[in-house]
N, C-alpha and C positions, 0 to 999 in steps of 0.2 A: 553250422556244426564245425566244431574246430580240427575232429579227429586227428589228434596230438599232435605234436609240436612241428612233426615232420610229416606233414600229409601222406598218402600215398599219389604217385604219382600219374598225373592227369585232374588231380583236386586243381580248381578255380577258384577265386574266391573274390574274382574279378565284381566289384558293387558299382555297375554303370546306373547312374544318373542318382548316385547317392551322394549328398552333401560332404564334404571333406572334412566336418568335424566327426560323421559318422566313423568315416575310413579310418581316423585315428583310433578313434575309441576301441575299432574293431583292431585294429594293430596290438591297441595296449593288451589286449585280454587275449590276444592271442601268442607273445612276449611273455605274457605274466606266465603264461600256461606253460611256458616251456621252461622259465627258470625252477620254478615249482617244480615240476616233473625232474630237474638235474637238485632237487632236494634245497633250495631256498625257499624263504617266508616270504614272498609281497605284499609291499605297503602303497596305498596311491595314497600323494596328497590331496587333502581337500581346495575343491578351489580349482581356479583355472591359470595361477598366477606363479607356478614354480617354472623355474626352467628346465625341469624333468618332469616326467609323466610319471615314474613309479621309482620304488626304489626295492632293492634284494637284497636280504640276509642273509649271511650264513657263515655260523662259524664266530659269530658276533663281530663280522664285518661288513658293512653296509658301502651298496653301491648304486648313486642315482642313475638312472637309464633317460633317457629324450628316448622316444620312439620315434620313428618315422614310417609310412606304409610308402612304399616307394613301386611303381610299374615301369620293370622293364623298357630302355627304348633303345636300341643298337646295339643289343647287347652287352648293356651294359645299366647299371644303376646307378641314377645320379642322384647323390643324400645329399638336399642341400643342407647347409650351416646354418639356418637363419629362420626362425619364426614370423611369419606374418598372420596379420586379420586386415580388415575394412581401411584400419586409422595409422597402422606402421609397418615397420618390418623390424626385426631385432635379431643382430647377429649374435651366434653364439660363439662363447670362449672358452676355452680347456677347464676352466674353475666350472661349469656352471653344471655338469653333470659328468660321470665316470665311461658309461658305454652310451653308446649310441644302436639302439636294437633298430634294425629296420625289414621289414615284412614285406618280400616278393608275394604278390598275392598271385601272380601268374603261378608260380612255381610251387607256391608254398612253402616257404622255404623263411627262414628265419638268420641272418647276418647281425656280429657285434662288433665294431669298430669300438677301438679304445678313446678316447675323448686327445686323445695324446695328437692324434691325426688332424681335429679341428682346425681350419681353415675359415675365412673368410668367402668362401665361395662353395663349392660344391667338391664333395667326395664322388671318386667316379671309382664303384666298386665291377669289373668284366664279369661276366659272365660268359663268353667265348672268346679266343684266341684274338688277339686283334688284326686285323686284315695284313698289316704290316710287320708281323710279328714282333714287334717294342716289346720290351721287354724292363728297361730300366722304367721305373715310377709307374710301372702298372700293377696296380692292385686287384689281385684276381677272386671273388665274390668268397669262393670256396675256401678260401687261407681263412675267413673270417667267421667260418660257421660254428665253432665253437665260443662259448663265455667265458671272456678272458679273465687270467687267473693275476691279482695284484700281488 
């Protein structure tokens, strides 16, 4: 049960010993659900071969989304950049999708980085203060929780 887009707090949605194509799928629909609810149309591609998982309308402007289901670990989330299976890895590049939705399922909580950010390695989105308080190049989870406007 997805109970909307912003669970109530103490919802888990932690899926131990479930496959990681599952965890995506369950990201995607639960991403989709919340654009929907901020009043877009979603579209998934057919297929397992785009470099986003769905795409949002609205307003007759179209935006591909990559999901990610990302778990908490130091507080912090780390989105990597990069697709793999069995046979590659494949980085991604600013062209190949517009946000990037990724699903704390610890928290429930739903984050959209603009593709603008896209790096070669991993986005590290805080979720608590950093021990040392830095402050420059720290991107903190909750800047991100709205769908950014192009």
């Amino acid at each position: 049960m997805v109970g909307g887009s912003n669970p109530p707090a103490g919802s888990i949605y932690i899926m131990v010993g479930i496959n990681k194509k599952l965890k995506g799928d369950t990201a995607e629909l639960i991403v989709a659900a919340k654009f929907i609810a901020d009043g877009f149309r979603v579209l998934f591609p057919y297929g397992e071969n785009s470099r986003y998982d769905l795409v949002a309308e609205k307003n007759g402007k179209f935006f591909r989304v990559q999901v990610k289901y990302v778990t908490p670990k130091n507080g912090a989330l780390e989105v990597n950049c990069r697709s793999s299976n069995n046979w590659s890895v494949i980085h991604y590049s600013k062209e190949d999708f517009d946000i990037i939705g990724v699903f704390d399922p610890i928290h429930g909580k739903i984050y959209f980085i603009p593709s603008k950010m896209v790096n070669n390695s991993t986005i590290r989105l805080r979720l608590e203060k950093s021990r040392n308080n830095q402050k420059k190049y720290v991107h903190y989870a909750e800047d991100y929780s709205k769908i950014p406007t192009f």
